[in-house]
C-alpha positions as CSV (number, residue, x, y, z in Angstrom):
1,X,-28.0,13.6,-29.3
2,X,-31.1,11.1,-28.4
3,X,-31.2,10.0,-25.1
4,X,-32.7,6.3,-25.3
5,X,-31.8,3.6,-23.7
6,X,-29.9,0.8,-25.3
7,X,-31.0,-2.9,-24.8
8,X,-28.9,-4.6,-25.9
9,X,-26.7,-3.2,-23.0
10,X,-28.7,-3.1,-19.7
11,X,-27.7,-4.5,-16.7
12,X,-30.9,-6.6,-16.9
13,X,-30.0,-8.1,-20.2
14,X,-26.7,-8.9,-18.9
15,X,-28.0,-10.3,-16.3
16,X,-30.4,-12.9,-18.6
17,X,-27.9,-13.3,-20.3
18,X,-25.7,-14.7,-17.8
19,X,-28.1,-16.3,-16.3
20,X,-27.2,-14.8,-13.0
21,X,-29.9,-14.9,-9.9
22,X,-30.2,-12.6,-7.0
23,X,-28.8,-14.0,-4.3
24,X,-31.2,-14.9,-1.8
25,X,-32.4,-12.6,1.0
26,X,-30.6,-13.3,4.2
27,X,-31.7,-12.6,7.8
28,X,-30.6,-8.8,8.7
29,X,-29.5,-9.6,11.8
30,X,-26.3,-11.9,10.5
31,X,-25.5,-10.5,7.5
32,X,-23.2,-7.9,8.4
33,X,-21.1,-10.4,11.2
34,X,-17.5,-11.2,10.9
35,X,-16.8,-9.8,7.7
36,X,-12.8,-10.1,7.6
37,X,-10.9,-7.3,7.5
38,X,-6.7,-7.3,6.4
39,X,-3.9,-4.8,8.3
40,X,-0.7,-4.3,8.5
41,X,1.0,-4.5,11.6
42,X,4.6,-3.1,12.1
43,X,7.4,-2.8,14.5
44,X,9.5,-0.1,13.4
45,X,13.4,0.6,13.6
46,X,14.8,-2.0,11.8
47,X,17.1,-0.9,8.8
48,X,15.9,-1.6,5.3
49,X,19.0,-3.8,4.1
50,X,19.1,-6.0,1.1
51,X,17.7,-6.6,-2.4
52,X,14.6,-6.0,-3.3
53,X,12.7,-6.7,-7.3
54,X,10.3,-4.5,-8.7
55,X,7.1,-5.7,-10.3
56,X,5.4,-4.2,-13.6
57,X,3.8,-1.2,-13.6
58,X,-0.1,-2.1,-12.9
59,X,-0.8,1.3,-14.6
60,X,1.0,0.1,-17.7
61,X,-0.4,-3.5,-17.4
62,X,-4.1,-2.3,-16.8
63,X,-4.7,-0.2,-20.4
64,X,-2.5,-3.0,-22.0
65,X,-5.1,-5.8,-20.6
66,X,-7.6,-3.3,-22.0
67,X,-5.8,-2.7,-25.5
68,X,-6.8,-6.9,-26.0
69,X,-10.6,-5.9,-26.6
70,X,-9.3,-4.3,-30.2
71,X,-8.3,-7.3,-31.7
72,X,-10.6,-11.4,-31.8
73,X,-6.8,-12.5,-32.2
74,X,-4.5,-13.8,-28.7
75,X,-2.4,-10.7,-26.8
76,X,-0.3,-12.1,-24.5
77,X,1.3,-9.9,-22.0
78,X,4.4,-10.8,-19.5
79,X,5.0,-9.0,-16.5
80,X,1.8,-8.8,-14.9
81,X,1.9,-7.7,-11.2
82,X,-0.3,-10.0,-9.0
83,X,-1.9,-6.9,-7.2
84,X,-5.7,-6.2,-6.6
85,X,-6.7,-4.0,-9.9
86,X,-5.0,-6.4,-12.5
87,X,-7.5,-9.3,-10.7
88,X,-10.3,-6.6,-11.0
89,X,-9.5,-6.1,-14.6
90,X,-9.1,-9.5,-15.8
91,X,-13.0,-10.5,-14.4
92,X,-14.1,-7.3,-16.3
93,X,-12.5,-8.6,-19.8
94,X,-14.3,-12.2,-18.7
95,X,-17.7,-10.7,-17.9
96,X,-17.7,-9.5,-21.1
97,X,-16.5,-12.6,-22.9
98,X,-13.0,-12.1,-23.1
99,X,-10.8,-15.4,-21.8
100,X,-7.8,-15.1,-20.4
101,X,-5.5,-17.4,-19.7
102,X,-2.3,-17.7,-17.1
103,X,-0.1,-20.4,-18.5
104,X,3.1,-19.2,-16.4
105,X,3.4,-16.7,-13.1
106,X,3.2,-12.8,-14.4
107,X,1.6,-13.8,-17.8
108,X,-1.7,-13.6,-19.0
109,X,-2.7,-14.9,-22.5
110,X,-6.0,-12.7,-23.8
111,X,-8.1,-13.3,-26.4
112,X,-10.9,-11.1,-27.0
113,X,-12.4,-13.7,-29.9
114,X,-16.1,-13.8,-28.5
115,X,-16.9,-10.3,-26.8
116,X,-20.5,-11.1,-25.6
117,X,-21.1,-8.0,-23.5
118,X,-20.2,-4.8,-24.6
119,X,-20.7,-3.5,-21.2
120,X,-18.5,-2.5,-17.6
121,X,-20.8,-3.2,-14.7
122,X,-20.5,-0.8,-12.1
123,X,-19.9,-3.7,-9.5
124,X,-16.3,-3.7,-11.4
125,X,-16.0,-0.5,-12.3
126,X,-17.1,1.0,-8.8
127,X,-13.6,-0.1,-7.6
128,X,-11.4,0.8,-10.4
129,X,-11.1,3.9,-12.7
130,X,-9.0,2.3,-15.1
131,X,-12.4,0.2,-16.0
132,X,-13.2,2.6,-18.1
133,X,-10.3,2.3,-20.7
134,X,-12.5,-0.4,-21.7
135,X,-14.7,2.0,-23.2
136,X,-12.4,3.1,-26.1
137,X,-11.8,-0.3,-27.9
138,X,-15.4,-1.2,-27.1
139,X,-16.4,1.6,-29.0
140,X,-13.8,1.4,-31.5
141,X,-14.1,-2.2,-32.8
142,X,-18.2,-3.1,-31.8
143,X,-19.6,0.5,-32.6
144,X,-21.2,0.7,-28.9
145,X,-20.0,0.5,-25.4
146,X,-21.3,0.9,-22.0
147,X,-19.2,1.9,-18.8
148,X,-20.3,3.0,-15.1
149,X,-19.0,6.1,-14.1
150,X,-15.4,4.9,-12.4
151,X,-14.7,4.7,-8.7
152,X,-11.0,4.3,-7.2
153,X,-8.9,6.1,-5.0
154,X,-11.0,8.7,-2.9
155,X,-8.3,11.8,-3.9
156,X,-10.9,14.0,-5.1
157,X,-12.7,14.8,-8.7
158,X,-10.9,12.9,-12.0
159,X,-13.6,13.6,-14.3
160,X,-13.9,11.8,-18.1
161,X,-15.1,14.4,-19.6
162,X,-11.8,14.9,-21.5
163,X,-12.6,10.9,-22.5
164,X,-16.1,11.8,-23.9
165,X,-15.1,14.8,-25.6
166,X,-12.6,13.4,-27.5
167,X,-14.8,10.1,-28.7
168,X,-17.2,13.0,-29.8
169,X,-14.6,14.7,-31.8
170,X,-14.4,10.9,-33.3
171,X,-18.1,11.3,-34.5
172,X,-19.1,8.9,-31.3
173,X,-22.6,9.9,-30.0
174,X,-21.6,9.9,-26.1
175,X,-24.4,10.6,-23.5
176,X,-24.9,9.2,-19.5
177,X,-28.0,7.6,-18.7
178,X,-28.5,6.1,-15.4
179,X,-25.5,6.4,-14.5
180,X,-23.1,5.0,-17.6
181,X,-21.4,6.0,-20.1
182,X,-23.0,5.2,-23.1
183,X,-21.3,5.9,-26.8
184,X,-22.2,4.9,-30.0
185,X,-20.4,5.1,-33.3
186,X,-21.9,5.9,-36.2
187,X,-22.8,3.2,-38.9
188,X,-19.6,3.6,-40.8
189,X,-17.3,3.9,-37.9
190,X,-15.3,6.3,-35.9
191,X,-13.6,9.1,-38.2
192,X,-10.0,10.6,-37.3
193,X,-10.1,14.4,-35.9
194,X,-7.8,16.8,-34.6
195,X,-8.5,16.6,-30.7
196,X,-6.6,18.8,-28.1
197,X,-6.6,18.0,-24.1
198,X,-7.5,21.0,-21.5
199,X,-6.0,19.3,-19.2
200,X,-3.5,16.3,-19.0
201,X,-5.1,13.4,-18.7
202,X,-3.1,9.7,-19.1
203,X,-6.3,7.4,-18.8
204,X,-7.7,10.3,-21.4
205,X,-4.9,10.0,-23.9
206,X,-4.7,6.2,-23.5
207,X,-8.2,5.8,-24.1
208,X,-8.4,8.4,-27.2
209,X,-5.4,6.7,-28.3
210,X,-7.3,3.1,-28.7
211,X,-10.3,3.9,-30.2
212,X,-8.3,5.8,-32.2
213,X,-6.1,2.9,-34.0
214,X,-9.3,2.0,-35.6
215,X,-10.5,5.3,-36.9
216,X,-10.6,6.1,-40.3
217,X,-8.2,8.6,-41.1
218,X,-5.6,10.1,-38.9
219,X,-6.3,11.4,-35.2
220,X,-3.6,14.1,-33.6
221,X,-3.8,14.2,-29.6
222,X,-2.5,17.5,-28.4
223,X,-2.1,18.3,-24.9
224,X,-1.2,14.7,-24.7
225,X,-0.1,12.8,-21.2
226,X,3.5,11.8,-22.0
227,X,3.8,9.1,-19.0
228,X,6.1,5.9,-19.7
229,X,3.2,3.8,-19.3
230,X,1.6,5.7,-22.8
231,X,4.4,5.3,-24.3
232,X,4.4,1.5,-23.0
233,X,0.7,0.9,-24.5
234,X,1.6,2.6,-27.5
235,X,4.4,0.1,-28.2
236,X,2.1,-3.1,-27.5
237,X,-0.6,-1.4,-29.9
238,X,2.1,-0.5,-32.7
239,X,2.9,-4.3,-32.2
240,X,-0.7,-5.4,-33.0
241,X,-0.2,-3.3,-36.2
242,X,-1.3,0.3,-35.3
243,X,0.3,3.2,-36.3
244,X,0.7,5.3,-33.7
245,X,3.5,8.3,-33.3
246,X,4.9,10.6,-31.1
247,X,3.5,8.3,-27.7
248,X,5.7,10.3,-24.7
249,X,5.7,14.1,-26.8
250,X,2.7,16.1,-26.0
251,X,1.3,15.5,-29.6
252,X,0.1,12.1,-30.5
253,X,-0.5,11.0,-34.4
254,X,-2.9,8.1,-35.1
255,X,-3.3,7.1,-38.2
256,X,-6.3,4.0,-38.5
257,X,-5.8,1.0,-39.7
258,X,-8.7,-1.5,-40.6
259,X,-7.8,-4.2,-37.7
260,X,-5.2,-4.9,-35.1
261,X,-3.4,-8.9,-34.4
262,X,-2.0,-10.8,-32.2
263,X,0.9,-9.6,-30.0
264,X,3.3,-10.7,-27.4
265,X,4.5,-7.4,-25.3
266,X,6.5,-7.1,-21.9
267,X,4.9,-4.8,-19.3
268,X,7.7,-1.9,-18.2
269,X,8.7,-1.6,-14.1
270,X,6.7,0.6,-11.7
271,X,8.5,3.5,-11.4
272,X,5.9,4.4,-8.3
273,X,7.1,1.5,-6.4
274,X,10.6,1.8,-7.7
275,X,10.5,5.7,-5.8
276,X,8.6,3.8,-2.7
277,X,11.7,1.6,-2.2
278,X,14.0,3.8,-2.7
279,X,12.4,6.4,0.2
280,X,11.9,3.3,2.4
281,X,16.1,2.8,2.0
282,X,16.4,5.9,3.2
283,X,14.0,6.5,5.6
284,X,15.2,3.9,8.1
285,X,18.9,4.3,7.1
286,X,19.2,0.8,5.6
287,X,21.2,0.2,2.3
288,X,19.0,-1.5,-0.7
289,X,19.8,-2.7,-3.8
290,X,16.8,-2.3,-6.5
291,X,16.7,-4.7,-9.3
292,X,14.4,-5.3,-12.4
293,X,13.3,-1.2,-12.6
294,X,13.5,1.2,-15.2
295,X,15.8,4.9,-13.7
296,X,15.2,6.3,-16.9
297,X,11.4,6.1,-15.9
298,X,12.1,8.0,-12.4
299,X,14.9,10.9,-13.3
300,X,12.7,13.1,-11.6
301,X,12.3,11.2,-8.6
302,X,15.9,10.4,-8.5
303,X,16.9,13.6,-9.1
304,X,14.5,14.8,-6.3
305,X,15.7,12.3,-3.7
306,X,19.3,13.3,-4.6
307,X,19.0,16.5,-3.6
308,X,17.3,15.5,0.0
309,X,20.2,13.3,1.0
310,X,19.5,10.2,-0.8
311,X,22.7,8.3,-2.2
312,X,21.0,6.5,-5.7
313,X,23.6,4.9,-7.7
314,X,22.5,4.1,-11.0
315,X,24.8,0.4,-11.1
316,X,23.6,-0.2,-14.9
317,X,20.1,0.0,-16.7
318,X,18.0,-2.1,-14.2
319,X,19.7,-1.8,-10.9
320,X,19.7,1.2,-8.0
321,X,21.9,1.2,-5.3
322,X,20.5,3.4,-2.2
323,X,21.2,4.7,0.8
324,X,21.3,7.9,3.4
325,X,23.9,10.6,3.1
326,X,26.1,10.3,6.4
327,X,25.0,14.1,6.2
328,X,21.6,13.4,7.1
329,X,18.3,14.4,5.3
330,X,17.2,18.1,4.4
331,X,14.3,19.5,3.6
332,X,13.1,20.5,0.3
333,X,9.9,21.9,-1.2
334,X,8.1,19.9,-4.0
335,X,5.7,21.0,-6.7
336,X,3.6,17.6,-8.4
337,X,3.1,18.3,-11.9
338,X,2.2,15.9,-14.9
339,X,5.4,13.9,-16.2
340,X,8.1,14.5,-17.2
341,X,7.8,15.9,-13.8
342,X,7.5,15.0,-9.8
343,X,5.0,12.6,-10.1
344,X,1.4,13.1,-7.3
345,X,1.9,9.4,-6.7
346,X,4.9,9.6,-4.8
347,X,3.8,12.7,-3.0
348,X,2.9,10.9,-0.5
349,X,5.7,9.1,0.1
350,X,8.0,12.2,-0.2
351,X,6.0,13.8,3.3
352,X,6.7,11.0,5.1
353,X,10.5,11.4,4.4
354,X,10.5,15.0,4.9
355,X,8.9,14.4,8.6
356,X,12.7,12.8,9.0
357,X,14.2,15.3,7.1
358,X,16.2,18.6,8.8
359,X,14.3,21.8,8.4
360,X,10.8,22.9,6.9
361,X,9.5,21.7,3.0
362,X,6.6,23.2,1.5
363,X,4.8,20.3,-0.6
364,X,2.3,21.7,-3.3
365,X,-0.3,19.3,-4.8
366,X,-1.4,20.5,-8.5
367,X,-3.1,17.5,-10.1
368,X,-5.7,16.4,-7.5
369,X,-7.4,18.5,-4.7
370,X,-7.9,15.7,-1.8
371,X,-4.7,14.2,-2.3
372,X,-3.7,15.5,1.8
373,X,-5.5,12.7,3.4
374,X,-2.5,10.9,4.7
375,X,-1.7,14.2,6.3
376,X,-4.2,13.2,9.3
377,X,-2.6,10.1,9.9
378,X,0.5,11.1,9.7
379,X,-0.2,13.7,12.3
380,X,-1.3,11.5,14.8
381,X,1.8,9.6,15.3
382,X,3.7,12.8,15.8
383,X,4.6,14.6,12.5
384,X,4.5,18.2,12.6
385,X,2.7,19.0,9.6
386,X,0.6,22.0,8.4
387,X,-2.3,21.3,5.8
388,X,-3.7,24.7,3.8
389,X,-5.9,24.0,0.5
390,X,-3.0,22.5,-1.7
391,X,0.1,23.2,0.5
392,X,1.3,20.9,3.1
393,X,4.1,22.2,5.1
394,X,6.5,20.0,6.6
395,X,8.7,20.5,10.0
396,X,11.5,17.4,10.9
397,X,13.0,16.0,12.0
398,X,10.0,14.3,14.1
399,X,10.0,11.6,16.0
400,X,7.1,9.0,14.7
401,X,5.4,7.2,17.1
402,X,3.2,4.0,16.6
403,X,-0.2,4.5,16.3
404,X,-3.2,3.2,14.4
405,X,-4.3,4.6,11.7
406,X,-6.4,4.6,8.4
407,X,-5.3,3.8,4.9
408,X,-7.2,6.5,2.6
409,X,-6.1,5.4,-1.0
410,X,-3.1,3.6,-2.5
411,X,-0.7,5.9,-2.2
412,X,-1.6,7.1,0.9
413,X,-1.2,3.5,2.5
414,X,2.3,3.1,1.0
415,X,2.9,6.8,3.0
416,X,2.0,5.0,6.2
417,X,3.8,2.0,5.7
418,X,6.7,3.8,5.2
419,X,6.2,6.1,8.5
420,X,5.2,2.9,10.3
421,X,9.1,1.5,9.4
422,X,10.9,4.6,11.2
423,X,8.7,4.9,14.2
424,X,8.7,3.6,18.0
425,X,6.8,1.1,18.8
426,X,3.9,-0.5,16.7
427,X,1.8,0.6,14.1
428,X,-1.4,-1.1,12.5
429,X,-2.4,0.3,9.3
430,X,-6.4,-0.8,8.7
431,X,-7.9,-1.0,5.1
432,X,-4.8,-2.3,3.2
433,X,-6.9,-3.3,0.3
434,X,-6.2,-0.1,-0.7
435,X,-2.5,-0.9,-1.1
436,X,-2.8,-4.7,-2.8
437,X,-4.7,-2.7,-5.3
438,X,-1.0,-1.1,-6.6
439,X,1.5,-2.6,-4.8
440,X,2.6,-6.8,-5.3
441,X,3.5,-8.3,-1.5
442,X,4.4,-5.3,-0.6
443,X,4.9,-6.4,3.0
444,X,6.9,-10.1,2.0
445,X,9.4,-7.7,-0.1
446,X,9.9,-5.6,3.1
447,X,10.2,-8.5,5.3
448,X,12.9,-10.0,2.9
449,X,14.5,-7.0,3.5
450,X,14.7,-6.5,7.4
451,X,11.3,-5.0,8.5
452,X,9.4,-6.5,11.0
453,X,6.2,-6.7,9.3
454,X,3.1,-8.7,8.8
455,X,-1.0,-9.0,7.9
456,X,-3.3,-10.2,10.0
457,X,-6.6,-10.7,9.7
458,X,-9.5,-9.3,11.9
459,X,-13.1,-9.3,12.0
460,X,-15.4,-6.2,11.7
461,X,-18.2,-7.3,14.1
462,X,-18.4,-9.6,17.0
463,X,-20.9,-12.4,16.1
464,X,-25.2,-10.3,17.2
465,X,-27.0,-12.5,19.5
466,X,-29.6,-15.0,18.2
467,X,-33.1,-14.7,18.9
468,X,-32.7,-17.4,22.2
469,X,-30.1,-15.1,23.4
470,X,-31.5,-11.3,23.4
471,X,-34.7,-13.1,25.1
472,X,-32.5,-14.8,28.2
473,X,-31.1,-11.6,28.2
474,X,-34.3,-10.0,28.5
């Protein structure tokens, strides 16, 4: 493969073409003052009593938004959640010409007509893996794309190497250079190819799966992720006119077409924050009714929570009813493993209800290797829990005590709220960006429902002195 840089998508060109300027240098001694700074502070012990809607699944909504770059004609997706990575994913789509439009609340009208740009800067990207699903239709319908290496959650490696070498096995020449992804196809266009997955990967499979509606000729995915929210992109991309089968087996058939349309396509429920509601029901003893989610989406999580004491009702195809077994909670060990399975996003949540639960659960984290972080925090407030390379082991019931602590990634922050509801006293969560980046109001639901929550705002740094001041000083 020749390593050569491409002009046409530099940061530099982008930037003429923009017409963006540097922004002009600033004194050293104020730029770092009162830079605000969002927490959570709660007052735990309240039941969580009432009803409570779920939003759409942000990791459904994010490849969808991306899925829009395949086709010049309008997508327009309902649904949306309002929530920190969707806002970072609809600027990427406009940076690179995309428009997109919000005629009603949850709705977002994309047209991909005048793609400019077929570059991710790593401003955008730095904050959100899912940038890189832009990467696949880039490729797929321009020929070339250019994508920063993604940032995110800090829960240890999630390499896209399984990306690359499937857009290889599509005869893309794929190569890093100064840090991006760069891919080109070749003159004629990506060609189908039988591809099989090492490992699992869901941003892999959706990303393989895109470029792949375009191929010519027919592309298998084995090894393939089989997560609702494929199966919920394959849908919208089957809508634009793609022919894709099998979306939710572990083998994935795409057979290319020569272009995609317009489409209108309903974003499914987060079955994350679905699970995160129903363990803050039980956690503080309260009684909840869940509207607008999907339990088909969350038998494992369900079935999980069942067996630790949680009472889950299934009241029809969009409703949960929850609440605690008079009998208490138990402890039960859990294994994470790719779905159809526990999912590691609500690992998490599951050790802060087994610090409540009776007895000692052995928690095993097989999908990501830094995924313990909460652990710390958790700890300091009172939990008695054990952390040894991918085991945590959990003794309850402990008694949680206010504290502050540190939000470490998305999940991690939704563990934290959740211990926050059930202990004495008050607890201040910093960083919550990290939970507005998956989670829609999360505190004004909770209110709604009984907790005595809220966000303030704080500053980082007192105002430095001036100049006048450190000499009077002196």
């Amino acid at each position: 493969m020749v390593n050569q840089p491409h002009k046409e998508l530099t940061t530099e060109a982008q930037s003429k073409h923009r017409g963006t300027q540097r922004a002009p240098f600033r004194d050293r001694r104020f730029s770092a003052n009162l830079l605000p700074v969002e927490k959570f502070r709660i007052r735990g012990g309240n039941p969580i009593t009432g009803r409570v809607s779920i939003s759409g699944a942000k990791n459904s909504a994010l490849p969808c938004m991306a899925a829009a770059i395949l086709t010049p004609e309008t997508i327009t997706l309902h649904n949306i959640p309002y929530v920190r990575d969707i806002i970072t994913q609809r600027r990427l789509l406009e940076d690179i010409g995309a428009h997109v439009l919000t005629p009603e609340l949850r709705t977002h009208k994309i047209s991909a007509a005048n793609i400019e740009i077929m570059a991710a800067p790593y401003e955008l990207v730095k904050t959100m893996r899912a940038s890189v699903l832009a990467l696949g239709p880039l490729l797929a319908r321009f020929g070339k794309a250019r994508v920063s290496l993604p940032g995110g959650c800090a829960i240890g490696a999630r390499p896209i190497d399984l990306h690359l070498a499937g857009f290889a096995k599509l005869g893309a020449e794929v190569f890093l250079e100064a840090g991006d992804v760069v891919a080109r196809a070749p003159e004629d266009g990506l060609v189908g190819a039988e591809v099989h997955f090492d490992k699992i990967s869901v941003t892999g499979t959706e990303n393989l799966m895109m470029a792949a509606t375009l191929a010519r000729g027919r592309t298998t995915i084995n090894n393939a992720a089989r997560e609702p929210e494929v199966r919920d992109l394959a849908e919208l991309l089957n809508k634009m006119g793609a022919r894709v089968r099998g979306a939710g087996t572990p083998t994935i058939q795409i057979d290319g077409v020569e272009g995609l349309g317009a489409a209108q396509h309903t974003i499914i429920p987060d079955r994350i924050e679905t699970g995160t509601f129903i363990v803050a029901g039980a956690i503080t003893n309260g009684e909840l009714e869940i509207r607008d989610c999907n339990p088909e989406h969350c038998n494992r999580i369900i079935g999980k929570l069942r067996e630790v004491g949680v009472e889950i009702e299934e009241v029809n195809q969009s409703t949960l009813h929850v609440r605690r077994s008079p009998r208490g909670l138990r402890a039960s060990d859990l294994v994470t493993e790719p779905y159809p399975h526990f999912p590691t996003d609500m690992q998490a949540q599951y050790m802060t209800l087994m610090t409540q639960a009776q007895g000692r659960s052995v928690i095993t984290e097989t999908i990501f290797e830094n995924r313990f972080m909460h652990a710390s925090e958790l700890q300091r407030m009172g939990a008695l829990i054990q952390i040894s390379h991918d085991r945590a082991i959990v003794d309850g019931p402990s008694k949680l005590i206010g504290a502050r602590v540190q939000a470490s990634d998305l999940r991690a922050s939704a563990s934290l709220v959740l211990a926050g509801l059930v202990a004495d006293g008050e607890t201040t969560i910093d960083r919550v960006y990290h939970i507005d980046r998956g989670y829609e109001k999360i505190e004004t639901k909770l209110k709604e429902v009984g907790a005595d929550i809220e966000r303030i705002r704080e500053s980082v740094t007192a105002p430095l002195a001036s100049t006048e001041d450190e000499s009077a000083a002196a």
